[in-house]
N, CA and C atoms as an extended XYZ file, in Angstrom:
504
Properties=species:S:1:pos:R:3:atomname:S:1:resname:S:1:resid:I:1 pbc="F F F"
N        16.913      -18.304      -49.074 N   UNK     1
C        16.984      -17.884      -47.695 CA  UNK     1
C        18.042      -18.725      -46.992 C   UNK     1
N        18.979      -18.607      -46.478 N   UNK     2
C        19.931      -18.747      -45.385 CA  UNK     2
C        19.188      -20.182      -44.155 C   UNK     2
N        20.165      -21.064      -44.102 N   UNK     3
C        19.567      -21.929      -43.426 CA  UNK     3
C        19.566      -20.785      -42.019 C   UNK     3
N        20.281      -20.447      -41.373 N   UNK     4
C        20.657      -20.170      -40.155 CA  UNK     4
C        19.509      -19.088      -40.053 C   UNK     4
N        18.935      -18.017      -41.223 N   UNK     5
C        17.536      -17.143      -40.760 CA  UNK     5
C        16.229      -17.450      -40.526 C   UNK     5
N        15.912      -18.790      -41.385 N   UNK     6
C        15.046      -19.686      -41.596 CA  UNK     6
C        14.452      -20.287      -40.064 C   UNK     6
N        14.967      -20.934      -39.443 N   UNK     7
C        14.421      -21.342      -38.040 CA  UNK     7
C        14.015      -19.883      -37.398 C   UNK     7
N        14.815      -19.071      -37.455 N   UNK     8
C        14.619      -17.968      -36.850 CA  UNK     8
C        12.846      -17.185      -37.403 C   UNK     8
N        13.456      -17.071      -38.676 N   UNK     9
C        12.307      -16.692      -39.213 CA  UNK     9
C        10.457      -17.697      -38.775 C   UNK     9
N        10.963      -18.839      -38.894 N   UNK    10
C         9.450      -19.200      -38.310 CA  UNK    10
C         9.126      -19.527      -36.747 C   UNK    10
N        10.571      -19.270      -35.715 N   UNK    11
C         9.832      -19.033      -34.687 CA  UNK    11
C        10.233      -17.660      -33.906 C   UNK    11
N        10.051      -16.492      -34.627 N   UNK    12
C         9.966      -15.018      -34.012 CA  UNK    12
C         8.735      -14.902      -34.283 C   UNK    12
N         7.258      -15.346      -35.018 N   UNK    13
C         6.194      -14.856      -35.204 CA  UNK    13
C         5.310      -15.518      -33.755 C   UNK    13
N         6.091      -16.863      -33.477 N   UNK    14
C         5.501      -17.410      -32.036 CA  UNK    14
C         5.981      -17.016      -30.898 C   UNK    14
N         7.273      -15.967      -30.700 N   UNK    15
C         7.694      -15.777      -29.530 CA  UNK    15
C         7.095      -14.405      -29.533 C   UNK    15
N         6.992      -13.558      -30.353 N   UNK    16
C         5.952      -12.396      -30.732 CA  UNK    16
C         4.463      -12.534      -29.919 C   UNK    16
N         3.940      -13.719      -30.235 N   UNK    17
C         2.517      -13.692      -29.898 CA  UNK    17
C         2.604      -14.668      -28.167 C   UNK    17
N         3.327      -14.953      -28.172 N   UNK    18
C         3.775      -15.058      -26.934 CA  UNK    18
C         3.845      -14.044      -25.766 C   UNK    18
N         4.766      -13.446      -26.160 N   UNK    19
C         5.253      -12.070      -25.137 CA  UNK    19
C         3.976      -11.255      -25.171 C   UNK    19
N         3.367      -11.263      -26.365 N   UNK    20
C         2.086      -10.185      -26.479 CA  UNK    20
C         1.439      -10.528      -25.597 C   UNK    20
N         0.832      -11.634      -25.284 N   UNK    21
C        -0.392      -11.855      -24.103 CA  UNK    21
C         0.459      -11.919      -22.812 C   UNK    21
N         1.413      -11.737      -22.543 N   UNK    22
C         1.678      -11.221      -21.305 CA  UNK    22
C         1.587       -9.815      -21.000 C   UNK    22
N         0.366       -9.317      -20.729 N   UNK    23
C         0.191       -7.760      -20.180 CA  UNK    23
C         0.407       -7.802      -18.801 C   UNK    23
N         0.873       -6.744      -18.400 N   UNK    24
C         0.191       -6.173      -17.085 CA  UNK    24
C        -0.181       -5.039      -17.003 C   UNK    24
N        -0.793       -4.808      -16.014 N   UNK    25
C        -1.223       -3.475      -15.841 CA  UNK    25
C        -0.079       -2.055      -15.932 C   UNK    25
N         0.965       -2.696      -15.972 N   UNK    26
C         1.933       -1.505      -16.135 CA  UNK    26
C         2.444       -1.304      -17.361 C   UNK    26
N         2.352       -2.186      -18.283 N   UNK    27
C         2.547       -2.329      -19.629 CA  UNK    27
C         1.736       -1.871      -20.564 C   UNK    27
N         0.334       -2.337      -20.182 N   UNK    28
C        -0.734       -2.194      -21.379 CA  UNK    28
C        -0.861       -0.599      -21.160 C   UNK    28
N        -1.704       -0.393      -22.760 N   UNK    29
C        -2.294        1.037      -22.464 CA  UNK    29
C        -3.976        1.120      -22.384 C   UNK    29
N        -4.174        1.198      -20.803 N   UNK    30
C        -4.849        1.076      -19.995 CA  UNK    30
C        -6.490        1.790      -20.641 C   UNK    30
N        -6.095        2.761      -21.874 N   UNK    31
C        -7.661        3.689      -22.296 CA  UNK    31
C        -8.035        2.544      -22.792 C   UNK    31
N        -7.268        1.384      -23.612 N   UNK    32
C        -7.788        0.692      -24.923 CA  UNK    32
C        -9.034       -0.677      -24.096 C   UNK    32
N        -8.090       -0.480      -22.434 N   UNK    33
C        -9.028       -1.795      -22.209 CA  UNK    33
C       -10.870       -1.286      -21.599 C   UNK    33
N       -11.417       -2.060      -21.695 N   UNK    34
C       -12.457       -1.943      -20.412 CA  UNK    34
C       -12.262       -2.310      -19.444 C   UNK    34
N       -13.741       -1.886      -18.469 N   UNK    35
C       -13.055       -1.748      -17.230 CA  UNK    35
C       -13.128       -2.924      -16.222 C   UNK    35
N       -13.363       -4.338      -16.837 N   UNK    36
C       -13.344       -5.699      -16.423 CA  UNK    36
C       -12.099       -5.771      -16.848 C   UNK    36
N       -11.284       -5.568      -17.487 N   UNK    37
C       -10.264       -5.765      -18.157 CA  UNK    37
C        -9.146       -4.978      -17.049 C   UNK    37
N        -9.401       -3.690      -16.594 N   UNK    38
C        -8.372       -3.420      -15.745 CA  UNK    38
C        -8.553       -4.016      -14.672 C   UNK    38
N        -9.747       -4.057      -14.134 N   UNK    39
C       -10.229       -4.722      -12.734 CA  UNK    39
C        -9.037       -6.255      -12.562 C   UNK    39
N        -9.333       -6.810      -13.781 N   UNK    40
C        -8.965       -8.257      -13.891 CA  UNK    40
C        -7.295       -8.642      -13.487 C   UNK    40
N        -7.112       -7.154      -14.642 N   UNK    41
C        -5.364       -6.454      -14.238 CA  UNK    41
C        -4.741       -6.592      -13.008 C   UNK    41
N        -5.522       -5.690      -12.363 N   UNK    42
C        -5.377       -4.754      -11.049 CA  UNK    42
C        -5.569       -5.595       -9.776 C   UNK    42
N        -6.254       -6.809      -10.038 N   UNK    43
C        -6.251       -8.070       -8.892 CA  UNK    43
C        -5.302       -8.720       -8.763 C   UNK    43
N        -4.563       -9.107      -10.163 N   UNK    44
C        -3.360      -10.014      -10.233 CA  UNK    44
C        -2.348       -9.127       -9.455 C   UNK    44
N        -2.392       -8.428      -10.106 N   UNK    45
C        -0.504       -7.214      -10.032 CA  UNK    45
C        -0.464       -7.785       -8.076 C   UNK    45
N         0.605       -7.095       -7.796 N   UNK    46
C         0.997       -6.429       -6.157 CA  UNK    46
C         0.765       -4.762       -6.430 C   UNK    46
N         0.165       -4.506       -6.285 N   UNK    47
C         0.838       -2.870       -5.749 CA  UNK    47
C         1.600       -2.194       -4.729 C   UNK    47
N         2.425       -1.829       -5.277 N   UNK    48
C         3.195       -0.810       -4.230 CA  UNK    48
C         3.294        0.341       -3.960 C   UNK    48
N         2.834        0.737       -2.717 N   UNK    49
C         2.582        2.392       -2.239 CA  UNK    49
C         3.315        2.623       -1.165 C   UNK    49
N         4.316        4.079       -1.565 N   UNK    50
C         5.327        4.505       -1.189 CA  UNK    50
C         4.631        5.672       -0.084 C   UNK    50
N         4.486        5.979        0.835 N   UNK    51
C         3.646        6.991        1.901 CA  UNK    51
C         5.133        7.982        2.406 C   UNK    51
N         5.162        8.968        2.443 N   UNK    52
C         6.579       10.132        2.934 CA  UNK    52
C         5.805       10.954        4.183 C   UNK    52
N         6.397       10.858        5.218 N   UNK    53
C         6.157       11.333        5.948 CA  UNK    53
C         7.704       12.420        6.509 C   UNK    53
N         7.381       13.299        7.536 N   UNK    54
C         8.730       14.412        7.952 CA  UNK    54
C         8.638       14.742        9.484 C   UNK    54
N         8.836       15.226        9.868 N   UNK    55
C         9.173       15.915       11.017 CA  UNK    55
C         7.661       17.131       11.248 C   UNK    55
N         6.978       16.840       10.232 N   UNK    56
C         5.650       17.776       10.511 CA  UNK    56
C         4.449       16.532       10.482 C   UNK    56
N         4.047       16.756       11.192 N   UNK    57
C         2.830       15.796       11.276 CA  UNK    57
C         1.511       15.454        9.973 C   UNK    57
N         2.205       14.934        9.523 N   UNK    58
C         1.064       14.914        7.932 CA  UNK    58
C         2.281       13.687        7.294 C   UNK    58
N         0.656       13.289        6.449 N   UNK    59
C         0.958       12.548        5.198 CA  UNK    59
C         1.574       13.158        3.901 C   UNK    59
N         2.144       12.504        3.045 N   UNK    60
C         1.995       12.762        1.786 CA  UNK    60
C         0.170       12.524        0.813 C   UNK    60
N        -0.274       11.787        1.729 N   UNK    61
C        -1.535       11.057        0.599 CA  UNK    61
C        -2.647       11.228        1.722 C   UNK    61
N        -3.411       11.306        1.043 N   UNK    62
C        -4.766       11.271        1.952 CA  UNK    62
C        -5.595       10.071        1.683 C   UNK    62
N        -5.690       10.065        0.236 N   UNK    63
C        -6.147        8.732       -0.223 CA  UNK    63
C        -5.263        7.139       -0.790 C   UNK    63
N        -5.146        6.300       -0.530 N   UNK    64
C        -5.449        5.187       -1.221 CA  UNK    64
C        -6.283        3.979       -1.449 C   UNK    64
N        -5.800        3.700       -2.965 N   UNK    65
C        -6.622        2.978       -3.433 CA  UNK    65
C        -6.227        1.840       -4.111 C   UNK    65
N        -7.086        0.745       -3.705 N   UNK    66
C        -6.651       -1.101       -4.355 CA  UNK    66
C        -7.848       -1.738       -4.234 C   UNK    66
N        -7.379       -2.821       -4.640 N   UNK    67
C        -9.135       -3.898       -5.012 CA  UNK    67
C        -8.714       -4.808       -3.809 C   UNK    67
N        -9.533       -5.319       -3.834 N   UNK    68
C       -10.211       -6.059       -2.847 CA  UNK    68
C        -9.471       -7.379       -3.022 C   UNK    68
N        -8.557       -7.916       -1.992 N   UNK    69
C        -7.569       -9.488       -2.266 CA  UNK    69
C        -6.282       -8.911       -3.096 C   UNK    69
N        -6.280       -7.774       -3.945 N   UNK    70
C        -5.127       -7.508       -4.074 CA  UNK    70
C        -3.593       -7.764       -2.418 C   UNK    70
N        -2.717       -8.271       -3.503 N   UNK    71
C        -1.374       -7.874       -2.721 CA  UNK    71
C        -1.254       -6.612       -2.566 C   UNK    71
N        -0.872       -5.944       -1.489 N   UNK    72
C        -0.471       -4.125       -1.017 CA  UNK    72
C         1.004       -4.448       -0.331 C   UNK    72
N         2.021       -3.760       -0.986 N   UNK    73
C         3.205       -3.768       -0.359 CA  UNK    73
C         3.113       -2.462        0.007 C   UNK    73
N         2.853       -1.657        1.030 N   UNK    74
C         2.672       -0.619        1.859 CA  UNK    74
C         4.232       -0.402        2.709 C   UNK    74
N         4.955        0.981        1.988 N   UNK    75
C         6.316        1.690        2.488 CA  UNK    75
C         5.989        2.941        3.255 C   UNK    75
N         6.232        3.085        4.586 N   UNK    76
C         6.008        4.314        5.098 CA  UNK    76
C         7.520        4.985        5.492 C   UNK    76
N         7.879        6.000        4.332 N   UNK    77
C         9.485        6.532        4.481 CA  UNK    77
C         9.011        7.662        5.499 C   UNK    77
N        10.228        7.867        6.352 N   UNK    78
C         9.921        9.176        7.618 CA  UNK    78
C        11.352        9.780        7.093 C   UNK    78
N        10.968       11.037        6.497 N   UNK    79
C        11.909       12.158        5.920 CA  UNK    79
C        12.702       12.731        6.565 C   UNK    79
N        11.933       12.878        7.655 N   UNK    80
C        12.710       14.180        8.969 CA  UNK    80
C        14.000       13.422        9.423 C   UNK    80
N        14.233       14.319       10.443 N   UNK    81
C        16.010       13.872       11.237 CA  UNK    81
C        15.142       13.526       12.182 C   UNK    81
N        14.131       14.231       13.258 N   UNK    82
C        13.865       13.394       14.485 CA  UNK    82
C        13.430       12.062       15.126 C   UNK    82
N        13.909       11.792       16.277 N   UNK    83
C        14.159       10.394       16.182 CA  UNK    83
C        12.464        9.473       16.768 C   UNK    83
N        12.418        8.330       16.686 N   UNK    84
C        11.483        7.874       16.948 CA  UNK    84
C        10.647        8.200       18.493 C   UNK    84
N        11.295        8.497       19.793 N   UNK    85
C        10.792        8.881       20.706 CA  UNK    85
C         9.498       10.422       20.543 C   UNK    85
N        11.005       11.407       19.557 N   UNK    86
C        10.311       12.448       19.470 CA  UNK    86
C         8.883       13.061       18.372 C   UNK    86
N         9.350       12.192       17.709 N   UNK    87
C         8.226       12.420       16.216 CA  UNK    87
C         8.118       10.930       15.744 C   UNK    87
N         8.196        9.787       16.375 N   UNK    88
C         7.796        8.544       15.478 CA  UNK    88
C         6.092        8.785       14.865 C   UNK    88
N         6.353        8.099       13.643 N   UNK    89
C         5.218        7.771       12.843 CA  UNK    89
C         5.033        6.184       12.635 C   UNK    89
N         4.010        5.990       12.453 N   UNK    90
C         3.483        4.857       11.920 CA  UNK    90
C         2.198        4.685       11.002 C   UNK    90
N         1.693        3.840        9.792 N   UNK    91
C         0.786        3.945        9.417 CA  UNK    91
C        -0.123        2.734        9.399 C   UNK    91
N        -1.519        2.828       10.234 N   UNK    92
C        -2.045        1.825       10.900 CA  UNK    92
C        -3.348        2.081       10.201 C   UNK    92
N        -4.206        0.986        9.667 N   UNK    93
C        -5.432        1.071        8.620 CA  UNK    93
C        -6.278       -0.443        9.533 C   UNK    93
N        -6.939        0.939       10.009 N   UNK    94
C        -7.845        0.621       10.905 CA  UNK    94
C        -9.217        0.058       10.440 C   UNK    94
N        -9.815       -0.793       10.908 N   UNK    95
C       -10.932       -1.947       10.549 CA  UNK    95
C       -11.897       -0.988       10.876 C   UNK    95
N       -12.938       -0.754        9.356 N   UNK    96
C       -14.287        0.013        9.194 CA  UNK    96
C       -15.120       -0.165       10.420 C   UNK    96
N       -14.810       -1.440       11.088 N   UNK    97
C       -16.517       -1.584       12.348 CA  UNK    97
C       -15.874       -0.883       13.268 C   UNK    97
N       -14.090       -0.015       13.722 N   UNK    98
C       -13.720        0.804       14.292 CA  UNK    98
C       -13.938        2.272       14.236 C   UNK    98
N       -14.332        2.474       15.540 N   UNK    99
C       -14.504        4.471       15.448 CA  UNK    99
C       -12.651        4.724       15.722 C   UNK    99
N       -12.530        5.558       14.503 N   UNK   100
C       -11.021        5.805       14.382 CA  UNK   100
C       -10.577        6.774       15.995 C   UNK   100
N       -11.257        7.685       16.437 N   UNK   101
C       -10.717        8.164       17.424 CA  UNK   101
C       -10.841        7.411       18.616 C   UNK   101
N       -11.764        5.978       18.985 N   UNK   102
C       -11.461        5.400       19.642 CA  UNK   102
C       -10.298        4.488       19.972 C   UNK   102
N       -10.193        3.914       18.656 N   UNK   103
C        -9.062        3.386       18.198 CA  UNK   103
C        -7.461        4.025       18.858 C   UNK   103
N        -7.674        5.038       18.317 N   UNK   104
C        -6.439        6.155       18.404 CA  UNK   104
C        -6.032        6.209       19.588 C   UNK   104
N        -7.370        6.462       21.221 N   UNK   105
C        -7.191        6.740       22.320 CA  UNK   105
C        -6.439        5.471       22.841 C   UNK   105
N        -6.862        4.020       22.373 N   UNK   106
C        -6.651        2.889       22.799 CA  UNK   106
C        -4.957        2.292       22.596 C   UNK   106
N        -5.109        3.036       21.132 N   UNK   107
C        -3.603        2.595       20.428 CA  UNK   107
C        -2.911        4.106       21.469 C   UNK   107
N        -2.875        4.767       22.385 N   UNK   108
C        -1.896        5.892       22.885 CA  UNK   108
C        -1.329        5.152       24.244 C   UNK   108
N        -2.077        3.946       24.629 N   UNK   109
C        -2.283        3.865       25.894 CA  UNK   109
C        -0.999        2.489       25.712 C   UNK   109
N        -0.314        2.415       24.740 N   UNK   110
C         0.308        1.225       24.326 CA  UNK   110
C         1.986        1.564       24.086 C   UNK   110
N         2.173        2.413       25.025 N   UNK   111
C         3.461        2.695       24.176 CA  UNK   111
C         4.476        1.509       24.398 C   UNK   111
N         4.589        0.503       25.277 N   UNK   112
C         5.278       -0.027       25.059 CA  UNK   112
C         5.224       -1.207       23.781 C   UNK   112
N         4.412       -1.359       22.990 N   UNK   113
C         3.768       -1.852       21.666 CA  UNK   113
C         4.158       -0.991       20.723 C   UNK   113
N         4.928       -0.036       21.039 N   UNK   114
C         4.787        1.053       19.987 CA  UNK   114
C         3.735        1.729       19.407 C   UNK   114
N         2.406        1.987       20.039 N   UNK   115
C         1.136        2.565       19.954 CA  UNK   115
C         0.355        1.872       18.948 C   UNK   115
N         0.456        0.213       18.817 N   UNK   116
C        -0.152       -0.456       19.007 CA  UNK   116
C        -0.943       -1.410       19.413 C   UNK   116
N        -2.285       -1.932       19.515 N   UNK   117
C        -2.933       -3.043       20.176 CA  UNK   117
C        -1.781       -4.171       20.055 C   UNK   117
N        -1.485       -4.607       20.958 N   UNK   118
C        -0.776       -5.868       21.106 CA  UNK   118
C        -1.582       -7.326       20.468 C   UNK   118
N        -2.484       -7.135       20.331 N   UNK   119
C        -3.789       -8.586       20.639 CA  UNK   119
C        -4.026       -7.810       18.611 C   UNK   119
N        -3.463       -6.943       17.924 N   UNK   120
C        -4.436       -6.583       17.020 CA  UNK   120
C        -5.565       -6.352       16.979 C   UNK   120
N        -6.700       -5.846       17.609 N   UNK   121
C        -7.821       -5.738       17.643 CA  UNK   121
C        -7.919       -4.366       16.787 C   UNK   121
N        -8.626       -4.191       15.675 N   UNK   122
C        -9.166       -2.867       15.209 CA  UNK   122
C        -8.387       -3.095       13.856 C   UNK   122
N        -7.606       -3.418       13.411 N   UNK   123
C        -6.334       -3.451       12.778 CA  UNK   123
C        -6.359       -4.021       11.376 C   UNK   123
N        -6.112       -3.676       10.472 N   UNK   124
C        -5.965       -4.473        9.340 CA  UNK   124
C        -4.118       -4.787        8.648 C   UNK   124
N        -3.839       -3.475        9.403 N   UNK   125
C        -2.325       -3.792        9.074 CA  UNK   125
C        -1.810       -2.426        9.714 C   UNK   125
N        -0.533       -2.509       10.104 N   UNK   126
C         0.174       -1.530       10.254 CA  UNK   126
C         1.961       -1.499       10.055 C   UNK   126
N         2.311       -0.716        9.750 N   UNK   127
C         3.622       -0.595        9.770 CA  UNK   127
C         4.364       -0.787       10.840 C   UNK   127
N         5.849       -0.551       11.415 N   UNK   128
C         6.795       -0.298       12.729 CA  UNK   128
C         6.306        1.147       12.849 C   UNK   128
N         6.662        1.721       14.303 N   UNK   129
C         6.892        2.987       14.021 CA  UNK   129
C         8.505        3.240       13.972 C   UNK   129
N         8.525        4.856       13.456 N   UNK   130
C         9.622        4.691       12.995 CA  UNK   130
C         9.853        6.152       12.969 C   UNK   130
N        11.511        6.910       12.722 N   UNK   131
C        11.745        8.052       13.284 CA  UNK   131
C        12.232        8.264       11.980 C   UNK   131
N        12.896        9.596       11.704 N   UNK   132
C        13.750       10.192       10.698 CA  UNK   132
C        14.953        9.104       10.196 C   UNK   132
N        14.438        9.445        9.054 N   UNK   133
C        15.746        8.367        8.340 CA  UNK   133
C        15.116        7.089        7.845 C   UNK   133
N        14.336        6.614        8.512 N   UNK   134
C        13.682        5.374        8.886 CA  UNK   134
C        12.947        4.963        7.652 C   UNK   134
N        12.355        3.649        7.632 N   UNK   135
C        11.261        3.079        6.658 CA  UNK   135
C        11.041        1.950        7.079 C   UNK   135
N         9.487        1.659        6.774 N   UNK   136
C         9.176        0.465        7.687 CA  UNK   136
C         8.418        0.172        6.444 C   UNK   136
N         7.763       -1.263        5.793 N   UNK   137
C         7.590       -1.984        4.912 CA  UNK   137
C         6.430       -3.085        5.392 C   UNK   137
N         5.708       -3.181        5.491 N   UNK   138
C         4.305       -4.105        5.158 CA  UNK   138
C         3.263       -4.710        4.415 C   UNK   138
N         3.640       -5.912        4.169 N   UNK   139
C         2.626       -6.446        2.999 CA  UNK   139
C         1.215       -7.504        3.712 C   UNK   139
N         0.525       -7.140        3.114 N   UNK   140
C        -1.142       -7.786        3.211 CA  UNK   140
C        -1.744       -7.853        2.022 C   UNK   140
N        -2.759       -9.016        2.263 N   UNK   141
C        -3.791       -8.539        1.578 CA  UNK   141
C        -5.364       -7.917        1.213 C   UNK   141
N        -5.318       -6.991        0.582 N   UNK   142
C        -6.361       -5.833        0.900 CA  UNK   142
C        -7.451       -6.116        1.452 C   UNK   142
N        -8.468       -5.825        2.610 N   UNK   143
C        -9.489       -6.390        3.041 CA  UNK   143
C       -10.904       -6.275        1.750 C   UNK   143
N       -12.130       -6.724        2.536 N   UNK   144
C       -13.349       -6.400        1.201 CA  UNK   144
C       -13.808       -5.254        0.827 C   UNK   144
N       -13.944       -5.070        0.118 N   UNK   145
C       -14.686       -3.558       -0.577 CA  UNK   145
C       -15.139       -2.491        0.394 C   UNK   145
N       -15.103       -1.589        0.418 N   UNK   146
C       -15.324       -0.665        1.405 CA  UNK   146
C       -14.166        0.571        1.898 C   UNK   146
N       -13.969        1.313        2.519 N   UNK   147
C       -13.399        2.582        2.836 CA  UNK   147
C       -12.911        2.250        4.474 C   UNK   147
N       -11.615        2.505        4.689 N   UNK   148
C       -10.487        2.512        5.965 CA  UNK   148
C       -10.002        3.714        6.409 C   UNK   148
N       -10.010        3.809        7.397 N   UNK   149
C        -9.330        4.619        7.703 CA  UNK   149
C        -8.239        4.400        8.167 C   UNK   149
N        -6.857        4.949        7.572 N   UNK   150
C        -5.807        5.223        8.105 CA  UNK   150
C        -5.519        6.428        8.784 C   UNK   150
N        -4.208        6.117       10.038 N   UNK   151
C        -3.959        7.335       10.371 CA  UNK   151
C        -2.286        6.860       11.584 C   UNK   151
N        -1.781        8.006       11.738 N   UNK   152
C        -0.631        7.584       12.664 CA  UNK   152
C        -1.083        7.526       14.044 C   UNK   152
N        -0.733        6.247       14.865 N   UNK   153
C        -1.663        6.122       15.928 CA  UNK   153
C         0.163        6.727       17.003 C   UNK   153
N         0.840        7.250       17.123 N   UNK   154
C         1.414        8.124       17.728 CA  UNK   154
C         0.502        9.104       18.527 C   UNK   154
N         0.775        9.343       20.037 N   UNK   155
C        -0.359        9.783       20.485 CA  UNK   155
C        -0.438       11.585       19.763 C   UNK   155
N        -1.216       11.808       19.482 N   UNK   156
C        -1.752       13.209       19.092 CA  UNK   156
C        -2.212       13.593       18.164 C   UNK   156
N        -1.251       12.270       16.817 N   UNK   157
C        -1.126       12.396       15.706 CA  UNK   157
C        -2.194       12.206       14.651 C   UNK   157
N        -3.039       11.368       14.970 N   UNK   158
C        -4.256       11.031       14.254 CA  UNK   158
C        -4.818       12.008       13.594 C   UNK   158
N        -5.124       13.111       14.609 N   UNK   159
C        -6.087       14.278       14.146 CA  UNK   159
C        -5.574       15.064       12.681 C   UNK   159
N        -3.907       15.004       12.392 N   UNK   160
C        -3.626       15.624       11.176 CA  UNK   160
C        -3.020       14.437       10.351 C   UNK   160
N        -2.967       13.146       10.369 N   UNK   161
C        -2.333       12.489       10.005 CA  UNK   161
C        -3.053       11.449        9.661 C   UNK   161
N        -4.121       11.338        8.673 N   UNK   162
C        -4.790       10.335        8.284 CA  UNK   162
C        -5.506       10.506        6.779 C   UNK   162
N        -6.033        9.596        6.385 N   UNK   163
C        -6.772        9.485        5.104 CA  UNK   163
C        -7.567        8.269        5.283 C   UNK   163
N        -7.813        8.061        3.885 N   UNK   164
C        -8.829        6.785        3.280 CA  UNK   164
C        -7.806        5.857        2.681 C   UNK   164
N        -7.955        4.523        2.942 N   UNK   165
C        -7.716        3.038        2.347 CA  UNK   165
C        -8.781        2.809        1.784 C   UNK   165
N        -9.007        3.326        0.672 N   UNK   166
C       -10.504        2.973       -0.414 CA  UNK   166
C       -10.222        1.361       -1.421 C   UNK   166
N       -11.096        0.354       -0.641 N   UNK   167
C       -10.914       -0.809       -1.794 CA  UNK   167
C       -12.227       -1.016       -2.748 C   UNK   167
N       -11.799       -0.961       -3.368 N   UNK   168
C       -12.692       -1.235       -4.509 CA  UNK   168
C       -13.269       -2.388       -4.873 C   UNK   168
């Protein structure tokens, strides 16, 4: 054997078993594990969720979903041409002990906040608002177990423009 394959040869079986135990959740194939095993995954990672919004009042998603202390890098892209006065969106994930349409009435009364609570009250996170063309970017981390409601607190918008922040 070749001096020069020789080193090689006895340390590719350790850089092998090396790289192997670095999984992530985007790597592994996810049937083989159990489900402590993705959980365990799925805490470490960041996730990132991309939300599309347009010039029509609606989401792309109704639901999302993350664990509990996860990182959430939360993107809300606005598709349309109109500008923020006329159709701004925003996506605001509102705290469970909140009644979302109260919320909503409170967050309308704010426009100079951009139709948000100034003080945060209700709030677990929200985006800028933002018009056609636009994208606004927010990272947190996920509150405790339980179901959120999101929705665009733009005044009107709530009623077609919301879903679930489901943490697991």
């Amino acid at each position: 054997m070749s001096k020069i394959f020789y080193p090689f040869f006895l340390v590719f079986p350790l850089i092998l078993g090396l790289t192997s135990c670095n999984v992530t959740a985007d790597q592994s194939n996810l049937s083989e594990l159990d489900d402590a095993a993705i959980e365990k995954l799925s805490k470490q990672d960041t996730i990132k969720v991309d939300v599309l919004t347009g010039d029509q009042m609606k989401f792309n998603l109704n639901e999302i979903d993350v664990w509990a202390g996860q990182v959430v890098e939360l993107t809300l892209h606005h598709q349309g041409t109109m500008s923020k006065q006329e159709m701004g969106h925003n996506l605001v994930i509102i705290d469970n002990k909140e009644k979302t349409s109260d919320f909503a009435r409170e967050a309308s009364q704010e426009m100079l906040n951009d139709y948000v609570p100034k003080d945060g009250k209700g709030m677990i996170a929200h985006t800028e608002m933002i018009g056609g063309g636009q994208k606004s970017t927010v990272i947190f981390n996920a509150p405790a177990k339980g179901d959120y409601d999101f929705i665009c607190s733009f005044p009107g918008h709530f009623q077609t423009m919301s879903g679930i922040f489901r943490v697991k």
